[in-house]
C-alpha positions in Angstrom: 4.0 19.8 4.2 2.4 17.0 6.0 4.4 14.6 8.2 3.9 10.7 9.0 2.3 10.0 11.7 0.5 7.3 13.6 -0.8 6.1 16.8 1.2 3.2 17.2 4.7 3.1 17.2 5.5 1.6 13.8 9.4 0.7 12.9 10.7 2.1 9.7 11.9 -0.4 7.3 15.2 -0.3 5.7 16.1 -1.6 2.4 19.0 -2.1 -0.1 18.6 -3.8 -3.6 22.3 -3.8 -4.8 23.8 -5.7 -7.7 25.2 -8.8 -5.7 22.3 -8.9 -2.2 19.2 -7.4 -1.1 19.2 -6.6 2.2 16.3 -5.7 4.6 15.8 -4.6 8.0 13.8 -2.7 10.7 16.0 0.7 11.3 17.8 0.7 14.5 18.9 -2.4 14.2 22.6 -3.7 13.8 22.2 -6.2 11.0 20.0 -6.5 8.3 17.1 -9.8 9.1 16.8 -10.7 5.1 19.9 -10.7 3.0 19.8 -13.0 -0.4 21.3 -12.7 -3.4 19.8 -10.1 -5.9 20.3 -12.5 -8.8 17.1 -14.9 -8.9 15.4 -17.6 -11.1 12.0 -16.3 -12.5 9.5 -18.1 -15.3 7.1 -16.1 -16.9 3.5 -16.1 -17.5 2.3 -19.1 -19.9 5.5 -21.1 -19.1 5.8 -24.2 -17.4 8.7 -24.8 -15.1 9.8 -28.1 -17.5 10.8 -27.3 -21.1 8.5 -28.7 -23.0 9.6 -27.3 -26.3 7.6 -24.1 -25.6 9.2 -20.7 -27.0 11.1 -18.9 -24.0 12.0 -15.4 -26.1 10.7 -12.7 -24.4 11.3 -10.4 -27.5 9.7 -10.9 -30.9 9.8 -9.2 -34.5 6.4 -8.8 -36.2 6.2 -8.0 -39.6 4.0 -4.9 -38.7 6.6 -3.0 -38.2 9.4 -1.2 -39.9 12.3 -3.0 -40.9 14.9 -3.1 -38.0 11.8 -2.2 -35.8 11.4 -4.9 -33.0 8.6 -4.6 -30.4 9.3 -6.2 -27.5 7.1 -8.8 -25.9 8.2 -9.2 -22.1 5.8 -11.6 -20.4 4.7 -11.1 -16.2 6.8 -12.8 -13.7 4.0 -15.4 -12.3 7.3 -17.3 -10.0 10.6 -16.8 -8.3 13.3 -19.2 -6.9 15.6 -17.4 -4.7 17.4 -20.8 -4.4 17.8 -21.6 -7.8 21.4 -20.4 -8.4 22.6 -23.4 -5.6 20.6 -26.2 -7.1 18.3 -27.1 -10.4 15.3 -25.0 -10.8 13.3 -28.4 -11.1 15.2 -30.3 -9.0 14.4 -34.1 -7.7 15.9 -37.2 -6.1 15.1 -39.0 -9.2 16.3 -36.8 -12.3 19.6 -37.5 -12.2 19.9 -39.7 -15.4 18.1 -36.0 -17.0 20.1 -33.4 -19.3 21.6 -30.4 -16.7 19.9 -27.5 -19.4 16.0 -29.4 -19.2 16.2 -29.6 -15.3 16.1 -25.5 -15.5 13.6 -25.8 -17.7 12.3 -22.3 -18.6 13.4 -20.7 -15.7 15.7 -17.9 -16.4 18.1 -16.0 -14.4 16.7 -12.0 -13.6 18.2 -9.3 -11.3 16.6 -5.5 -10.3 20.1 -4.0 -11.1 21.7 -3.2 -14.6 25.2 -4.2 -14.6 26.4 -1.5 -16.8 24.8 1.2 -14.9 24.3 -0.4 -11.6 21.0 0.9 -11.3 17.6 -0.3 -11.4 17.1 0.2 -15.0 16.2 -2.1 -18.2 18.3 -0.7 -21.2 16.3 -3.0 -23.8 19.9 -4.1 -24.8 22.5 -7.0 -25.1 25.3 -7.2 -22.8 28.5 -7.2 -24.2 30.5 -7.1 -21.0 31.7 -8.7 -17.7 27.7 -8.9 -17.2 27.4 -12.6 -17.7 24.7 -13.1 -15.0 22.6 -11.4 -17.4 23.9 -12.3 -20.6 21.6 -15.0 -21.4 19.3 -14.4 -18.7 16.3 -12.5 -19.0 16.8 -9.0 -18.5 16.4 -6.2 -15.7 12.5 -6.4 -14.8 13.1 -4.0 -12.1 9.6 -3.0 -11.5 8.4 -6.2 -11.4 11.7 -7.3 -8.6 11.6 -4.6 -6.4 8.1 -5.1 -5.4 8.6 -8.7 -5.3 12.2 -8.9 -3.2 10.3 -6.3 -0.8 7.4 -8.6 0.1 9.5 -11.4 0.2 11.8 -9.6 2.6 8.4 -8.5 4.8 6.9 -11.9 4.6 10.1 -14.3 5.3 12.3 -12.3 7.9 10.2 -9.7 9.1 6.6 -11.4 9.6 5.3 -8.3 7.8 2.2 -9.7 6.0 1.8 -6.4 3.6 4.1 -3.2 2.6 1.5 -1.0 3.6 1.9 -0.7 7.3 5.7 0.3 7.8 7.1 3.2 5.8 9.9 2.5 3.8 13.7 4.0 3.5 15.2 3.0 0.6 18.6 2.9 -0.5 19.6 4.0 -3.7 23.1 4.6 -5.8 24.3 8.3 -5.8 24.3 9.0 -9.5 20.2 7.8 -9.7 18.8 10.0 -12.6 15.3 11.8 -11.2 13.1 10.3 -13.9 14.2 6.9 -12.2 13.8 8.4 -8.6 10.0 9.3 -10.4 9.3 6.3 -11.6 10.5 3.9 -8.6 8.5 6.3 -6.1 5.8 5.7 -8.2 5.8 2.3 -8.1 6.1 2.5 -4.4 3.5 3.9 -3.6 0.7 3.0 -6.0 1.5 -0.7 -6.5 3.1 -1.6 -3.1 0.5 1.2 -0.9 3.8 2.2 1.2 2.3 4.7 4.0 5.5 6.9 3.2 8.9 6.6 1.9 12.1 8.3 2.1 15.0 7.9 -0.3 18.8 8.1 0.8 22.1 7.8 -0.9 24.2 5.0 -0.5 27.2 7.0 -0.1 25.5 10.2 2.1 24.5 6.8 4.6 27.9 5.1 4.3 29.1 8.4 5.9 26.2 8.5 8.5 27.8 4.8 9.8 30.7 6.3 10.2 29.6 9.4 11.7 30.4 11.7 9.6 28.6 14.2 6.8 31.4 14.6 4.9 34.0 12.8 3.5 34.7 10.8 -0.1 33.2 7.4 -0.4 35.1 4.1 -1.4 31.8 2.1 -2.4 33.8 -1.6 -3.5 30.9 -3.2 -4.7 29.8 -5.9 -7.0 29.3 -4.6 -10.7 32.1 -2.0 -10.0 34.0 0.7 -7.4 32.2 4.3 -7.0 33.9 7.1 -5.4 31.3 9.8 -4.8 32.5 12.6 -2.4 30.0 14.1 0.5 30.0 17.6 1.7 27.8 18.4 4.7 25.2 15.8 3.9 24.9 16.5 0.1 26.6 14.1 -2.7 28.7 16.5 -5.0 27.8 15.0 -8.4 30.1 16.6 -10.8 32.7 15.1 -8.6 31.5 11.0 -8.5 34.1 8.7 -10.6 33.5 4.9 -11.4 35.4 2.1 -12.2 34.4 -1.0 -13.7 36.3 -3.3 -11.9 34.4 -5.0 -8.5 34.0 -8.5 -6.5 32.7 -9.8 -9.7 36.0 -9.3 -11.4 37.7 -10.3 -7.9 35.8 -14.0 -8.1 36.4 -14.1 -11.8 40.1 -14.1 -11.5 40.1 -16.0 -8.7 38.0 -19.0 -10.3 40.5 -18.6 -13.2 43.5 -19.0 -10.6 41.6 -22.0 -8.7 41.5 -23.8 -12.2 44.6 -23.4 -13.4 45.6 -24.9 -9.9 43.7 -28.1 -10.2 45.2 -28.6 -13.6 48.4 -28.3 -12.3 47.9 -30.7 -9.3 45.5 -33.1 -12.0 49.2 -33.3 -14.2 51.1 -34.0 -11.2 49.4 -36.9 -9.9 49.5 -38.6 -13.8 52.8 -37.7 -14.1 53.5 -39.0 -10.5 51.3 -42.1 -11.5 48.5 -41.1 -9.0 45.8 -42.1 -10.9 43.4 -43.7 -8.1 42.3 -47.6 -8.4 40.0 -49.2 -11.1 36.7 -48.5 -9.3 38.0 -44.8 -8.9 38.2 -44.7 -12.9 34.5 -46.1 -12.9 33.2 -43.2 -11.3 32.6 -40.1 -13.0 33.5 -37.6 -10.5 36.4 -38.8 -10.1 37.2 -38.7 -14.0 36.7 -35.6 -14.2 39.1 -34.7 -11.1 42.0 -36.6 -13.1 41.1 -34.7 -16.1 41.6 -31.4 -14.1 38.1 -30.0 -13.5 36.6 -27.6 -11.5 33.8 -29.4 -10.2 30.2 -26.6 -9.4 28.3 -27.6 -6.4 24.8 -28.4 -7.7 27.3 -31.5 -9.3 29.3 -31.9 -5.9 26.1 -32.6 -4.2 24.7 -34.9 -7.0 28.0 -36.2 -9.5 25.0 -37.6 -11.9 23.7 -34.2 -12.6 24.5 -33.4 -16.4 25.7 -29.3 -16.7 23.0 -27.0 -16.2 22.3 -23.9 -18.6 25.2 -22.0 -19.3 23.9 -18.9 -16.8 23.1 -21.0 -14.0 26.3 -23.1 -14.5 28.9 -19.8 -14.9 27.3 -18.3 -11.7 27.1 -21.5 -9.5 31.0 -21.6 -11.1 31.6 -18.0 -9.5 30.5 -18.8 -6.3 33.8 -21.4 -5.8 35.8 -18.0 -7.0 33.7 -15.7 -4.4 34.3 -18.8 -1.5 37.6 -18.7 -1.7 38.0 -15.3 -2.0 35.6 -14.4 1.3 38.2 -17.3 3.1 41.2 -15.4 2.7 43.3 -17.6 0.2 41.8 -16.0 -2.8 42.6 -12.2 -1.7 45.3 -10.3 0.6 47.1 -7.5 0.7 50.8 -7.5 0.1 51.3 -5.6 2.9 55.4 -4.7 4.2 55.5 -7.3 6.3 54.4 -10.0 3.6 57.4 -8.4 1.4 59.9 -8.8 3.8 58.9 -12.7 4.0 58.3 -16.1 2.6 54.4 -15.9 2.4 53.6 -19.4 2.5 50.8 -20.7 0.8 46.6 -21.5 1.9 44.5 -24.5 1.3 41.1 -23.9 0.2 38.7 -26.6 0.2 36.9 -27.6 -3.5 33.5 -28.5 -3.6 34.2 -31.9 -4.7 36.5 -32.6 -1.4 39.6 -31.9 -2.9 41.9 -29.9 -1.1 44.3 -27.1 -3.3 47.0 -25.0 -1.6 46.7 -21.3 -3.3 50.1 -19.5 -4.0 50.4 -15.9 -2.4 51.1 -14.4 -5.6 47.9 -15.4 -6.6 46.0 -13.6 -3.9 47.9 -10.4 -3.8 47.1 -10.2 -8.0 43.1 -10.2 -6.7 43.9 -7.8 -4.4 45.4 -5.8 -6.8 43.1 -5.6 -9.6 40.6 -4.2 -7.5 42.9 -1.8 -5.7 45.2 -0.6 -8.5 48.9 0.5 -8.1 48.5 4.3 -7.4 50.5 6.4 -9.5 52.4 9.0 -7.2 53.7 11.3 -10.1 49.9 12.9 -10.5 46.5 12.7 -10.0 45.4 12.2 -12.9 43.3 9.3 -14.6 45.9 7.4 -17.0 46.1 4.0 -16.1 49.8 3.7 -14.0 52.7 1.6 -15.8 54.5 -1.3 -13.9 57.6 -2.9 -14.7 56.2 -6.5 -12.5 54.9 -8.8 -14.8 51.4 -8.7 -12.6 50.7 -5.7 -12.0 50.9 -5.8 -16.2 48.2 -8.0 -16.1 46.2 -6.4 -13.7 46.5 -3.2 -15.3 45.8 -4.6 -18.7 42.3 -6.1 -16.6 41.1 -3.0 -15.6 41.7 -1.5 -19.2 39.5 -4.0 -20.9 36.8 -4.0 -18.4 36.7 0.2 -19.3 37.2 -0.9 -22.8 34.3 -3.1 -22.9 31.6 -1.3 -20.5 32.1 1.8 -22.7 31.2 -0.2 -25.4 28.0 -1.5 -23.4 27.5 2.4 -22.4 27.0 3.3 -26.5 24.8 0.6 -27.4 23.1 1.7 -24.0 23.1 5.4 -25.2 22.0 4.5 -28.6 19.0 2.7 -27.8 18.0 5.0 -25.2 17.6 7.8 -27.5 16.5 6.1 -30.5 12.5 5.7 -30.9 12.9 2.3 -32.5 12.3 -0.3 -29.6 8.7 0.2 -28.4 7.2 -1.6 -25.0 3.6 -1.2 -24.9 3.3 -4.7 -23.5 3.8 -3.2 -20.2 1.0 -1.1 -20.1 -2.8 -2.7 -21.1 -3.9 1.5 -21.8 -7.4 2.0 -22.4 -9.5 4.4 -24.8 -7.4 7.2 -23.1 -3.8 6.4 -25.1 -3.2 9.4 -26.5 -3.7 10.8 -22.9 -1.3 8.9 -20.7 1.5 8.8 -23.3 1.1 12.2 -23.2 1.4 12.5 -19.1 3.8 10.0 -19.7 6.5 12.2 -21.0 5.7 15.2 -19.4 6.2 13.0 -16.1 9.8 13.3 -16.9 10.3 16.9 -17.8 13.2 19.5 -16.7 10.4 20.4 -13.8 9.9 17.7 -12.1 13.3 16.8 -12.2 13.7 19.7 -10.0 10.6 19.0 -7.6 8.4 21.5 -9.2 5.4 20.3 -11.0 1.7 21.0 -11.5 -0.9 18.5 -9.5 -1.5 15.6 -11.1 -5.6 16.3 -12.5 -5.3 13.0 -14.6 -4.8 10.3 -11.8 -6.7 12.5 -9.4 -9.7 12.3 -12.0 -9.0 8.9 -12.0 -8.8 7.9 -8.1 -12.1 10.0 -7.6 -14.0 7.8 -10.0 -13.3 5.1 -8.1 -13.4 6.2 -4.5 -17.1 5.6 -4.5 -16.4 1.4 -5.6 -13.2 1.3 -3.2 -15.5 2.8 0.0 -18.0 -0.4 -0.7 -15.8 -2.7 -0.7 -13.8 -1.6 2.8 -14.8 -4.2 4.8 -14.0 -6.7 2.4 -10.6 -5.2 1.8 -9.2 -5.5 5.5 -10.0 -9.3 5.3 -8.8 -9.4 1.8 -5.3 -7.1 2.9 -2.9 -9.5 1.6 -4.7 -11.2 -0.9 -5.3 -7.3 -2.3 -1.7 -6.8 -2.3 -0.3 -9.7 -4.0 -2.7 -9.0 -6.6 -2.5 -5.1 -7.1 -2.4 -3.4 -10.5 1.4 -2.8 -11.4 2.3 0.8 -11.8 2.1 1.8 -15.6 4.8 3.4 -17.4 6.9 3.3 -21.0 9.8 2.0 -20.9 10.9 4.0 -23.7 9.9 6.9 -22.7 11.3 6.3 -19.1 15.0 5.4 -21.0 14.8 8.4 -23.5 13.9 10.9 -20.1 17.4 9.2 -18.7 19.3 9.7 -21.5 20.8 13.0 -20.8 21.6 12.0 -17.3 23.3 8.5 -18.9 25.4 10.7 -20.7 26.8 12.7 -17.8 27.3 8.8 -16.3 29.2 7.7 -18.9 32.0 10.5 -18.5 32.6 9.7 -15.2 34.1 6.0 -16.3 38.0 5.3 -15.6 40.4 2.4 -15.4 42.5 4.8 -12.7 43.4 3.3 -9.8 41.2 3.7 -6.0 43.9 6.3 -5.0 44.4 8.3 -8.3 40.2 8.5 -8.6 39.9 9.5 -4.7 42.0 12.9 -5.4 40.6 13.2 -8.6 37.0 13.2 -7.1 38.3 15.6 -4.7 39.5 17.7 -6.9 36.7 18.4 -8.9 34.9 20.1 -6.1 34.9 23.6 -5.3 38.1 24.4 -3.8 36.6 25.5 -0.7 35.5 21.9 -0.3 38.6 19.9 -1.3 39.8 20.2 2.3 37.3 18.6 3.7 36.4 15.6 1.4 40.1 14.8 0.9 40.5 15.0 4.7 37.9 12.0 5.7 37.9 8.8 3.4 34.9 6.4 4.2 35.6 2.8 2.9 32.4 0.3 2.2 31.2 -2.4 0.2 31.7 -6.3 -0.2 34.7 -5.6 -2.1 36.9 -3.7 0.5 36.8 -6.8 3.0 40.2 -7.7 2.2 42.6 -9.1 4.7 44.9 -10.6 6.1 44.0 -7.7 8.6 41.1 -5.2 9.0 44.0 -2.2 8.3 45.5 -3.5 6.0 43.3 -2.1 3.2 42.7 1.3 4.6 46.6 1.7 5.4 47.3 0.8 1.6 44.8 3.6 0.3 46.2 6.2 2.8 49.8 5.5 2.0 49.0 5.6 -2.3 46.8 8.9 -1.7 49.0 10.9 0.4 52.0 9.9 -2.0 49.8 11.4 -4.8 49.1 14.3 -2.2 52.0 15.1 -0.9 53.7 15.9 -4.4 52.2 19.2 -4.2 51.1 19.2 -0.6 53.8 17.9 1.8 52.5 16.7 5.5 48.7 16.2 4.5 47.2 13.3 6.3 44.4 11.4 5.6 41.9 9.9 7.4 40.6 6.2 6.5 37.8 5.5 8.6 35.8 2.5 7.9 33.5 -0.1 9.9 35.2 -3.6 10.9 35.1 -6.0 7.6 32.4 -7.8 8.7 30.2 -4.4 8.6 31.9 -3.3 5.5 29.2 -4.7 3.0 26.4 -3.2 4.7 27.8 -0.3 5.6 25.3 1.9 3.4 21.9 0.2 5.6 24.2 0.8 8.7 23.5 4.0 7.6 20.1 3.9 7.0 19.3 2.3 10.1 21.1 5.1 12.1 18.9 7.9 10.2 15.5 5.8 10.2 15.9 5.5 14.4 16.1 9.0 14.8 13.4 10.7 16.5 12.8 13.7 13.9 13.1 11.8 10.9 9.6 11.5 10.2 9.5 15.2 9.0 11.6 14.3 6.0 9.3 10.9 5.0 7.6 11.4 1.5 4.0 10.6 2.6 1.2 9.5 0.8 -1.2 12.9 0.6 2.0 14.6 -0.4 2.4 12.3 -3.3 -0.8 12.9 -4.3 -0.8 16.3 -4.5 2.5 16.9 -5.9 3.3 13.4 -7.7 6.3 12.1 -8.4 8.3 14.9 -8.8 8.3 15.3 -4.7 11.3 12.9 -4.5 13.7 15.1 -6.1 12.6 18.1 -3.6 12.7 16.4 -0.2 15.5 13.4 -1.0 18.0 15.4 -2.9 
């Protein structure tokens, strides 16, 4: 094995492409430099940013093919607006008087991460879920994103001109299939020329920030909560449980709260004859503030903006839900001392200026969905019964969310094993078809899941053709570096024959989905460890992710979880304690790069980087053997 290393001293560079933010930073560091929100506004090649009456599919049906047989025809990403989501995607001073939908134009809404699966994956599918960012929008495009969020990362916080001259530690989700591992190390290294890489688990470096190697990880996060249990640095698989319910479902029910709110207070003032002067009823905003509606922001900070596509206007809508749940009166805990007194009510500021006062009840029902009442009597994964009219509803919540990602989860299974949908718009193959189809899918095989492959003659063939062109044209490429690397070939694969290599690991995915609450799926993830193990992952619990930053204290939610899991515990255990350890809440959602950062600082770590000759003599299958 060879190691990185160089002459210089070169920082590593951590990154994390979640579901909700990407964040990127130089390891050893405290705080990420770039964070922005995962969910972007792309147009596509041979489409203008104004709708002009041009076709804006990105799948078509020809009448080549079988019936039922669609081919789809995905176009490159030529732009992306990271600050579409706040304001019009063809925004200006004077389009006020033009339709919402035509100021968007043909600019669609994209994100790396699948919301079903949360990983980076494109299941060729619709969504049927809570996935509404994408529902509408334009699909995955993962390989195209990652590569793009990365440079844009280096380039706006880092001053990093190209990804070739840091190596890279990337964070991924604990339950990646090794065909995705392949394919994303892949892309890493032969489209963005990364010098090395390493690959780390979001809930082994969750653990690492807390500094420990083993213990069960609450991950809270956006598309849903993950309990993955660590022993000694390793992720115990066959004991990771998932739930469907996260922050998006969190903002969703708090939007829903803030609206019935200003309703409420918009039928007060008419019944209380508070309906403003006559030049009040001229102006439009304030119409529709008597009529009770929630006004976005893109409208707050210009009222003559018509509604924007139904995408960019339900996520600019769940960003009100999201403020006033980050602010504290959209989400608390009920804690013992809230129940032993009046709680009174907050005020949380509206876009438009207006000013509601949320009811407590209100914000301990967030809390709750997300958090669950444990059920004491058992581990197990039924969903608990309530005789409280909310914690109905909550539970009721978190059983349709399961209900409706499992559906997502068979269409998703379905298609991935079917040979219908073909994708061979994403490679331009030459003369040698046949061949690379072939390497293709034995890319993907039960070896190389492992780490154990043959070299890889094919490409090698390939590179030593054109070493000879790429050694005249050095001195051009060093002045040319960034140029070079904007405009680098993309990394070729099959979709389809990426999805059908996952499919057996989806399957083993889709099992692990529950509607149980965080405390019944904590011992239930214990418990499916080897009993020699249980000790020590029920022992420590690590809590992370955007969704555990819930006041009105930073205890409050760890103390909750420690009470409902040792009541579960201690019905066949009496005295166990556990241990809730978790950064402060304003760590919380970056507790995984925390992680990362710690382990890219240390001084050895450059034995266990994935460098480039390694790649190239063992391919991708190398990920699965030295980041298992």
């Amino acid at each position: 094995m060879s190691f990185f290393t160089t002459d210089d001293s070169v920082d590593a560079i951590v990154a994390d492409i979640g579901s909700y933010a990407t964040k990127i930073g130089q390891a050893g560091e405290d705080n990420p430099r770039a964070y922005f929100r995962s969910n972007v506004a792309i147009l596509r090649e041979g489409q203008d940013e104004v709708n002009e009456g041009s076709p804006s599919s990105t799948t078509t049906t020809t009448s080549e093919n079988a019936p039922g047989r669609r081919r789809r025809r995905r176009r490159p990403i030529t732009k992306v607006n990271y600050d579409a989501l706040n304001r019009p995607a063809v925004y200006s001073h004077n389009s006020g008087d033009i339709d919402g939908k035509d100021l968007d134009g043909n600019w669609k809404v994209a994100n790396p991460v699948d919301p079903k699966t949360g990983l980076w994956y494109d299941p060729m599918t619709e969504s049927n879920g809570h996935c509404l960012e994408n529902k509408g929008g334009d699909g995955s495009d993962w390989a195209d994103l990652i590569p793009t969020y990365l440079r844009h990362g280096y380039s706006s916080s880092l001053g990093i001109d190209t990804l070739s001259a840091n190596p890279l530690l990337l964070i991924e989700r604990s339950y990646n299939p090794p065909p995705l591992r392949q394919q994303t190390l892949e892309i890493l290294m032969e489209e963005c020329e990364v010098p090395a890489v390493f690959f780390g688990r979001d809930a082994i470096l969750s653990c690492y920030a807390c500094g420990k190697t083993t213990s069960t990880v609450v991950d809270m996060g956006y598309s849903g909560t993950t309990i993955t249990p660590v022993y000694e640095g390793y992720v115990e698989t066959k004991g990771i449980r998932r739930c469907p319910i996260g922050t998006y479902h969190m903002d969703d029910m708090a939007l829903q709260q803030l609206q019935q709110v200003v309703k409420q207070n918009a039928a007060s003032a008419i019944a209380n004859g508070e309906g403003g002067s006559k030049d009040d009823e001229k102006n439009e905003l304030r119409e529709r503030q008597k009529r009770g509606e929630l006004i976005p922001w893109y409208q707050a900070y210009n009222p003559s903006l018509q509604q924007r596509q139904d995408v960019f206007h339900r996520l600019s809508m769940l960003d009100i839900g999201r403020e006033c749940r980050v602010s504290g009166a959209g989400q608390s805990i009920n804690t013992l001392a809230s129940k032993g007194l009046q709680v009174p009510s907050l005020k949380f500021g509206l876009p438009d200026g207006q000013t509601v006062d949320i009811p407590s009840q209100n914000r301990f029902d967030v809390a709750e969905l997300v958090v669950g009442t444990a059920n004491s009597g058992s581990g197990s994964e039924e969903a608990p019964s309530s005789t409280t009219l909310s914690s109905d509803s909550t539970t009721t919540r978190r059983q349709q969310a399961l209900e409706s990602l499992q559906k997502d989860w068979t269409a998703l299974l379905e298609a991935a094993e079917s040979d219908e949908m073909e994708d061979d718009d994403q490679m331009d193959v030459d003369g040698d078809d046949k061949e690379e189809k072939e390497r293709q899918a034995q890319k993907y095989n039960e070896a190389s899941a492992v780490g154990v492959t043959s070299r890889r003659t094919t490409r090698k063939r390939r590179r030593a053709a054109a070493s000879a062109k790429e050694q005249a044209d050095k001195a051009k490429a060093i002045s040319d570096a960034k140029e070079a690397a904007q405009t680098k070939p993309k990394a070729r694969f099959y979709n389809n024959i990426l999805n059908r290599a996952c499919a057996p690991y989806l399957k083993t995915l889709s099992e692990q989905l529950t509607a149980a609450p965080i405390a019944n799926m904590v011992c239930d993830a214990a418990f499916r460890c080897n009993r020699d193990q249980q000790a020590s992952v029920l022992g420590n619990v690590v809590l992370s992710g955007g969704g555990s930053c819930i006041g009105p204290t930073d205890q409050a939610l760890p103390d909750l979880l420690r009470e409902q899991m040792e009541s579960i515990i201690h019905t066949h255990t009496p005295g166990w304690r556990v241990k809730m350890l978790s950064p402060n809440i304003p760590d919380r959602h970056i507790a995984s790069w925390l992680g990362g950062s710690i382990l890219g600082s240390l001084g050895g770590f450059h034995e266990m980087w994935i460098t480039k000759a390694e790649y190239e003599e063992w391919g991708s299958a190398i990920v699965n053997r030295k980041c298992p």
